[in-house]
C-alpha positions in Angstrom: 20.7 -43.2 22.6 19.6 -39.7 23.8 17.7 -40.4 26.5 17.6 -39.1 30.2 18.2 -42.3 32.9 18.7 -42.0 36.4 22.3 -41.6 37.7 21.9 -44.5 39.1 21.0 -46.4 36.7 23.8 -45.4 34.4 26.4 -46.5 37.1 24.8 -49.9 37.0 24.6 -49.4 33.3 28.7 -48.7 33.0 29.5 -51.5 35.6 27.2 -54.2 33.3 29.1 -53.3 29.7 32.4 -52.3 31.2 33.3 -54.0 34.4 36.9 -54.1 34.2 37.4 -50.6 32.6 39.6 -48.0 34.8 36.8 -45.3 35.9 38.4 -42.9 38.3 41.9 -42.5 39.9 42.7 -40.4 42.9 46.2 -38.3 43.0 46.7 -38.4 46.7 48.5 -36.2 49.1 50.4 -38.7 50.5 51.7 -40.1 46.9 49.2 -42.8 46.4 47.2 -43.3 43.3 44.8 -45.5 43.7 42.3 -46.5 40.7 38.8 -47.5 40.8 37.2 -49.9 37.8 33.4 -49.4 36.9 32.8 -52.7 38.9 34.2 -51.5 41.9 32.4 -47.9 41.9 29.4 -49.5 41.3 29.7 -52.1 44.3 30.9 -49.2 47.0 28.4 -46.8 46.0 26.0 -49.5 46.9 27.1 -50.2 50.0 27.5 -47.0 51.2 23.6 -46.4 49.7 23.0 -48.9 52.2 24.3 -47.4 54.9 23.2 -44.0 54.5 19.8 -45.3 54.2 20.0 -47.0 57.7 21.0 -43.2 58.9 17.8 -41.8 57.5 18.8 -40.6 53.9 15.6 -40.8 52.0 14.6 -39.7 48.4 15.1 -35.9 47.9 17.0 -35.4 50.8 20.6 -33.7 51.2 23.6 -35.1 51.6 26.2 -32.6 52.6 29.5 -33.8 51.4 32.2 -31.8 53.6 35.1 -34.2 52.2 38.6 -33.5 50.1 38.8 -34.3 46.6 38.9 -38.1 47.3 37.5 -41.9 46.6 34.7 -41.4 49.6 33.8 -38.2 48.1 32.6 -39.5 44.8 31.4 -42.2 46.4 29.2 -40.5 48.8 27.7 -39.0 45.6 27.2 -41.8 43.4 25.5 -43.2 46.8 23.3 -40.0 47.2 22.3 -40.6 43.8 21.2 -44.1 43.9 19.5 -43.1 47.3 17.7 -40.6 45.2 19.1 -38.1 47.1 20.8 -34.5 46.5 24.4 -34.3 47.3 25.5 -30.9 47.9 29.5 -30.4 48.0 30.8 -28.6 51.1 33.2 -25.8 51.1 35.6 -27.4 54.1 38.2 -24.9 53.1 36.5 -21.9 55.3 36.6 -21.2 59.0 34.3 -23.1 61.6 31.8 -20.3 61.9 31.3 -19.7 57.6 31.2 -23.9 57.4 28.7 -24.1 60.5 26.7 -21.3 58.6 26.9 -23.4 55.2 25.3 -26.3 57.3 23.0 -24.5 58.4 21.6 -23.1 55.1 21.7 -26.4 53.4 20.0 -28.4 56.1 21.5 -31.6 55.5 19.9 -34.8 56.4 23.0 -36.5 56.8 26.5 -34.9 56.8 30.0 -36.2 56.5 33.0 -34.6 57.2 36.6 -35.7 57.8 36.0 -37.4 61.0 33.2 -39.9 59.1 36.3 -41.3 56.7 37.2 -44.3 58.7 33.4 -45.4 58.6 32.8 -44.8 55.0 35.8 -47.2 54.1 34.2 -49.9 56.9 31.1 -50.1 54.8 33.5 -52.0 51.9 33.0 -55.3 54.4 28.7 -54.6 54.0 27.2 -56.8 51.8 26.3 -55.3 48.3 22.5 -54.6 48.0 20.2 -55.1 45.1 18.7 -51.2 45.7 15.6 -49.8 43.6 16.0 -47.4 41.0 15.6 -44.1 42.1 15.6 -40.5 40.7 16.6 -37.4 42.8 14.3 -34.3 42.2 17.6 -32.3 41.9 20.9 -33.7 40.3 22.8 -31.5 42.8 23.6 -28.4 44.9 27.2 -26.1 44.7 27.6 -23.8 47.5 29.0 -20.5 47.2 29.8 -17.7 49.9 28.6 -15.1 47.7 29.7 -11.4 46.9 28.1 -10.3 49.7 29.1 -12.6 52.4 25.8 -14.1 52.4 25.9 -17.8 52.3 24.3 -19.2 48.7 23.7 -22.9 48.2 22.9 -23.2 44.5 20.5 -26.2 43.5 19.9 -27.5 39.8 16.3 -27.8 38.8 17.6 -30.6 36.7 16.7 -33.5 38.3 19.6 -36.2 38.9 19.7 -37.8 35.3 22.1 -38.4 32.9 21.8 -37.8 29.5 24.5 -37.4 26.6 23.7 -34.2 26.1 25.4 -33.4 29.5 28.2 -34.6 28.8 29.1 -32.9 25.8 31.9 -30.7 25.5 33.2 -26.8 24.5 36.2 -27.7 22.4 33.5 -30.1 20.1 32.3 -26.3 19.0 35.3 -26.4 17.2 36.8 -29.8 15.7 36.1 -33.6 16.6 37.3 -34.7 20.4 38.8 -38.2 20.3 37.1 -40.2 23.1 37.2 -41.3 25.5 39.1 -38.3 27.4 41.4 -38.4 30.2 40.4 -36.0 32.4 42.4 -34.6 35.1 40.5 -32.8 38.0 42.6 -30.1 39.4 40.3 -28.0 41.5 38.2 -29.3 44.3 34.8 -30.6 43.6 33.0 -28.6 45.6 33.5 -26.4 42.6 31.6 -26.5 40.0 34.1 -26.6 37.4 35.4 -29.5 39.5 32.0 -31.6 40.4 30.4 -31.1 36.8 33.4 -33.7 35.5 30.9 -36.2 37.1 28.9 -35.9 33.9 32.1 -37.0 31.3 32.7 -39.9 34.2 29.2 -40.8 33.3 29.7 -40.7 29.3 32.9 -43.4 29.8 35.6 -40.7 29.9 38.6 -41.3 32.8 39.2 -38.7 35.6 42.3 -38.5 37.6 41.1 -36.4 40.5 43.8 -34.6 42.5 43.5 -34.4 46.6 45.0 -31.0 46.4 46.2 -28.6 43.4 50.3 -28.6 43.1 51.6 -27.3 39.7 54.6 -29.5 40.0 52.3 -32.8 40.2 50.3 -31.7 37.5 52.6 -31.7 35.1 53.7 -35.2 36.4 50.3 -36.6 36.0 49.7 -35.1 32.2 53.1 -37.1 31.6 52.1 -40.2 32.8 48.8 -40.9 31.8 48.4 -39.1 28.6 46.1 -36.5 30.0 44.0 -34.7 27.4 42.4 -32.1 28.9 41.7 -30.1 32.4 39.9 -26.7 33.6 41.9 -24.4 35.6 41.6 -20.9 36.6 44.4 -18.4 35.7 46.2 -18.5 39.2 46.3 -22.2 38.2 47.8 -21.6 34.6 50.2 -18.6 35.9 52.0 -21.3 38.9 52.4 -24.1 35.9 53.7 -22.3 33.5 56.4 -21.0 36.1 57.9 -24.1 36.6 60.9 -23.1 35.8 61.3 -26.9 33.2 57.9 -26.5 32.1 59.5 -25.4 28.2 61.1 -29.1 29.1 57.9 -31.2 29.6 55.4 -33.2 27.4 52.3 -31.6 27.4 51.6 -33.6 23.7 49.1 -35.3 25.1 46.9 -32.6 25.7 43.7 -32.0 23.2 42.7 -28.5 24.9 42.2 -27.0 28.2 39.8 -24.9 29.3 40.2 -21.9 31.2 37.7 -20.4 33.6 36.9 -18.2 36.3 38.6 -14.9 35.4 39.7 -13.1 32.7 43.1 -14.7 31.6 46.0 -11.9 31.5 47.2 -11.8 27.9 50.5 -12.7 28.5 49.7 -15.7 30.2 47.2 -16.4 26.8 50.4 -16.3 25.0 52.5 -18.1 27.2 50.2 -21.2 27.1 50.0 -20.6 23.4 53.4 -21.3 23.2 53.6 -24.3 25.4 50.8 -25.9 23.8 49.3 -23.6 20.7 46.5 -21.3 20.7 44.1 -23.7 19.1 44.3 -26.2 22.0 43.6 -23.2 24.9 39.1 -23.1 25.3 38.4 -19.7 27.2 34.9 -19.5 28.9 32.5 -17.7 31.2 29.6 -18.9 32.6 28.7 -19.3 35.9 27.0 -21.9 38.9 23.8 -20.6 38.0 24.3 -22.0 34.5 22.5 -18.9 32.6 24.3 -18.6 29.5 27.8 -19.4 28.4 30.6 -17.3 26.3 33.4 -18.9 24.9 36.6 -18.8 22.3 39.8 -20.6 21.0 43.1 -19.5 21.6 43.7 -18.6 18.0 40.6 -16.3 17.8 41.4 -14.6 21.1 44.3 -13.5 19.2 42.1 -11.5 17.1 40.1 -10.1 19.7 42.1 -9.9 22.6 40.8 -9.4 26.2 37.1 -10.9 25.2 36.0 -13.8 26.7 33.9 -14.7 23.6 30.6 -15.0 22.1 27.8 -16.7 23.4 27.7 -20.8 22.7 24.2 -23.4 22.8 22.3 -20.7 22.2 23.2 -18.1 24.4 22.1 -14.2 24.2 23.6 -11.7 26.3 22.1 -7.5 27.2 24.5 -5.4 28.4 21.8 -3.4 30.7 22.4 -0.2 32.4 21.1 0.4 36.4 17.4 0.7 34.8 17.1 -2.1 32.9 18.0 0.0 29.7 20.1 -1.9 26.9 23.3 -0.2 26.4 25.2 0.2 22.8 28.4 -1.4 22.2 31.6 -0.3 23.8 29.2 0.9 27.0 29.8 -0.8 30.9 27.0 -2.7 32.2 25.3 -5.7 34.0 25.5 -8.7 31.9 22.0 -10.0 31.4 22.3 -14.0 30.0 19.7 -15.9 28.4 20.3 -19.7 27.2 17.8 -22.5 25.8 20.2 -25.3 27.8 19.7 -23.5 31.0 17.3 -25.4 33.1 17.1 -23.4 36.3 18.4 -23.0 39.6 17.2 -22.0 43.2 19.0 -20.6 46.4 18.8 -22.0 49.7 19.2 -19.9 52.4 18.6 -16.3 52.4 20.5 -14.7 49.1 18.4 -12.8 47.0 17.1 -14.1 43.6 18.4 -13.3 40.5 17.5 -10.3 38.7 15.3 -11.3 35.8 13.8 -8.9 32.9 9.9 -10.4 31.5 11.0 -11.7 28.8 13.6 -14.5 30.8 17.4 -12.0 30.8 19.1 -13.1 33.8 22.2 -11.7 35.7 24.8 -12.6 38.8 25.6 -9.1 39.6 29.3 -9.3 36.6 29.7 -6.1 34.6 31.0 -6.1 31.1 30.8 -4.9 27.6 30.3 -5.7 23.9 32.2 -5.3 21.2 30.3 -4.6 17.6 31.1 -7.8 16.5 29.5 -9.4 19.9 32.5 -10.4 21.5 31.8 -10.1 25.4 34.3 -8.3 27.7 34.1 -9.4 31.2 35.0 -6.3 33.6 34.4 -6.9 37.1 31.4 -7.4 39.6 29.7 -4.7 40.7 30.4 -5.4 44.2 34.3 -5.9 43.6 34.4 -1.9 42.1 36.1 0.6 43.3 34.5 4.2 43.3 37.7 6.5 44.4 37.3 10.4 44.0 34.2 9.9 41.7 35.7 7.8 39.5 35.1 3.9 38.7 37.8 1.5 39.3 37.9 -2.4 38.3 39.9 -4.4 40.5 40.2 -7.4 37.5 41.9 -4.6 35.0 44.6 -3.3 37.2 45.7 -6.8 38.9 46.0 -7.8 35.0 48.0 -4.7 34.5 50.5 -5.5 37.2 50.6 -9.6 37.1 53.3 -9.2 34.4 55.8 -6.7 36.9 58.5 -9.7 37.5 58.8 -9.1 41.2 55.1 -10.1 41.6 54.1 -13.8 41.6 50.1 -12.9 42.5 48.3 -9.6 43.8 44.7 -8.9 44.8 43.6 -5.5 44.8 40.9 -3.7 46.8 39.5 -0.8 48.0 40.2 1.0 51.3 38.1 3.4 53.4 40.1 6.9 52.8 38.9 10.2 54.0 40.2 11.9 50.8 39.3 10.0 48.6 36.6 7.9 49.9 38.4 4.3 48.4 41.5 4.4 48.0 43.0 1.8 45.3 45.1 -0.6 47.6 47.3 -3.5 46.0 47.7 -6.4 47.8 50.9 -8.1 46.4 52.7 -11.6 46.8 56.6 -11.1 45.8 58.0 -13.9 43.4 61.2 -13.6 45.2 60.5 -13.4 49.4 63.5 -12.6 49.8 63.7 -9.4 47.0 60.5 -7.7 47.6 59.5 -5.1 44.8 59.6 -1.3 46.3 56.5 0.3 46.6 57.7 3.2 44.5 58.8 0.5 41.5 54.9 -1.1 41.5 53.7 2.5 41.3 55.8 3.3 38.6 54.9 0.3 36.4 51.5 0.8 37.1 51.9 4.2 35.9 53.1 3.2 32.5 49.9 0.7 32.0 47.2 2.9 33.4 45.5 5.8 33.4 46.4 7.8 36.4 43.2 7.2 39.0 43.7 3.7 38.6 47.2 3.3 39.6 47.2 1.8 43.3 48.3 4.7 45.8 49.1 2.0 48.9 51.2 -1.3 47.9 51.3 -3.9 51.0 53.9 -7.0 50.8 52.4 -10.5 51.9 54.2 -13.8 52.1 51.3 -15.4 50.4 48.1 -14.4 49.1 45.5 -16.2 50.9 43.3 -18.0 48.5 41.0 -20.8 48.6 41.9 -24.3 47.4 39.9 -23.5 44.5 42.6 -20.0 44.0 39.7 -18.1 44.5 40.2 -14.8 47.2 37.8 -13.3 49.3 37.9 -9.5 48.6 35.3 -9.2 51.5 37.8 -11.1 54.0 40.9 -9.0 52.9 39.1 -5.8 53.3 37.5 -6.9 56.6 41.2 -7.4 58.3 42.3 -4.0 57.1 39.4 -1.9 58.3 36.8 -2.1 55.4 
């Protein structure tokens, strides 16, 4: 029936008709599986509730949840949610001072980090408490460092109920999705990609939630319990499919997979088309803010490659110029989003709103361009370009150029204060092979046949590693901090 209920009424809901049903199962560092029925999620959510009611969590209050993918985690927001109460997943993959700023912005009233585990598993002894049915104003918060370095907490509108509607998904746009899914949950949940598999947990579909990405273990997992589908970034997709058996595995099982975040490199579109066929790869862009949504198949990408789709549920997209004029097709701009489904977000903290035009356009700051037939092509963010001797560099474009150079296993590229040229293009580049580093010279000349000559990267710097988060998202701000600006 399509009708909104509170969260925490559909837990009870699930644990009434299903009991006995396998919920949610956590991939562990340490090797261990363990599985959670509807019964059980429902019982330990309540008695958590309970206890973070006696330490003052009310209705509409925040719960900051700075905890690994892992059984408290989901917990703690099922709890939050029965409480009434907005959890807000914590980035605990930053340094003290960025986390201790993220605190301070979201203003928890109760926090829990690692050090609050041990208590969160002593509450299983609690009795289980008949708790009223409550409603949270907001279904949740996301928090994001932001392009500028300024700390953004992104809060729903939506208030915390579920409803089908939610839990319906892209690769239905195309053909019928046997259900229920079995999810697997690659990517921390303080992600959105990551937390927003909350909603198919809630329409009866199974996640398998992993403590920690590892490309190896994913393929494992899709093996043993049937997995039909996950969302992964392209770093993600890139370290699978270099498994050096992955030709060897069973990846039958899978019904699609969805790829966000970035602009997948077309070789690596092709690469999964061959392990699994174009028509099963789902490529989207969208962001936290939720103010539109692109998306396309596999098999169409073929036909327009580089696009990451048209807009889907009603989406519009303006490709606006610096003054708020619409540009004609084939023209650079900010990508201005406007989407029936979207039902609003707010900052904490002190990041600036969104840029909004009268009549309801909305942008995050990404630049891009359409095609005639409509097709979006995502470029870069504004902040990320480079402006070197006059001219207009996207970082995005040449790392695609250059991911395919053999010697390179993953590369960021910035741009570097230079007195000449005022950025210089600087590539940032993780070898495949330690121990056989490309030469500078080599990357040059590669780039060279693949770009036009003011985009090829005049410095090439060797890491052991590129640092990313557990999300494989960089910090272009960070990198270019520690090498001068």
């Amino acid at each position: 029936m399509d009708v909104d209920v509170s969260c925490g009424h559909r837990i009870r809901q699930l644990a009434q008709e299903r009991p006995d049903d396998l919920a949610f199962r956590h991939i562990g560092l340490d090797g261990s599986e363990p599985a959670f029925t509807w019964r059980q999620l429902d019982e330990r959510s309540s008695q958590l509730a309970a206890a973070f009611a006696q330490r003052g969590l009310d209705l509409g209050d925040r719960l900051g949840l700075g905890l690994r993918n892992s059984p408290q985690f989901l917990l703690g927001v099922f709890a939050a949610w029965k409480l009434g109460a907005i959890p807000v997943p914590v980035r605990w993959d930053v340094p003290d001072w960025e986390l201790d700023r993220l605190r301070e912005v979201i203003d928890p009233r109760l926090y829990l980090g690692p050090a609050d585990l041990p208590w969160i598993d002593a509450t299983a002894a609690d009795p289980v408490p008949d708790l009223p049915e409550r409603t949270a104003p907001h279904m949740h918060g996301i928090c994001s460092s932001g392009s500028t370095g300024t700390p953004k907490v992104i809060v729903t509108q939506r208030a915390g109920t579920w409803n089908p509607r939610m839990s319906a998904v892209l690769a239905e746009s195309w053909s019928p999705v046997p259900r229920p899914q079995t999810i697997l949950v690659p990517a921390p949940m303080y992600h959105a990609n990551g937390f927003t598999t909350l909603y198919q947990l809630l329409d009866q579909d199974q996640l398998l939630v992993m403590e920690k990405f590892d490309a190896a273990r994913v393929v494992d997992v899709i093996e043993r319990y049937r997995v039909t589908n996950f969302t992964a970034t392209p770093t993600m997709l890139q370290r699978i499919a270099d498994l050096p058996d992955i030709e060897k595995r069973d990846l039958s099982s899978i019904y699609w997979i969805t790829q966000g975040a970035a602009p997948m490199p077309p070789s690596l579109v092709r690469r999964w088309a061959g392990l699994i066929g174009a028509e099963r790869i789902v490529m989207a862009y969208g962001m936290t803010e939720g103010i539109g949504l692109t998306a396309l198949r596999g098999d169409e990408w073929m036909e327009h490659p580089g696009t990451v789709g048209r807009g889907v549920r009603g989406t519009e997209i303006r490709i606006l110029d610096g003054e708020g004029v619409a540009l004609p097709a084939g023209e650079i701009g900010e990508i201005y989003m406007r989407a029936p489904f979207y039902g609003g977000s707010f900052y904490l903290g002190q990041a600036p709103s969104l840029r909004t035009t009268p009549d309801g356009f909305q942008t995050v700051g990404d630049l891009g361009f359409l095609s005639p037939d409509d097709y979006l092509h995502l470029v870069d963010r504004r902040v990320d370009m480079i402006v070197t001797g006059g001219a207009n560099v996207f970082p995005a474009e040449i790392e695609t150029a250059l991911i395919d150079h053999p010697q390179i296993a993953d590369i960021v590229v910035i741009g570097l204060r230079d007195p000449e040229w005022g950025r210089r293009v600087h590539a940032i580049i993780e070898p495949a092979d330690p121990a056989a580093p490309p030469a500078p010279g080599d990357v040059i000349g590669y780039a060279k046949s693949r770009l036009a000559p003011y985009k090829v990267p005049k410095t090439i710097e060797i890491v052991d590693a590129i640092p990313r988060s557990e999300a494989t998202k960089v910090n272009r701000g960070a990198l270019l901090a520690a090498r001068g600006g």
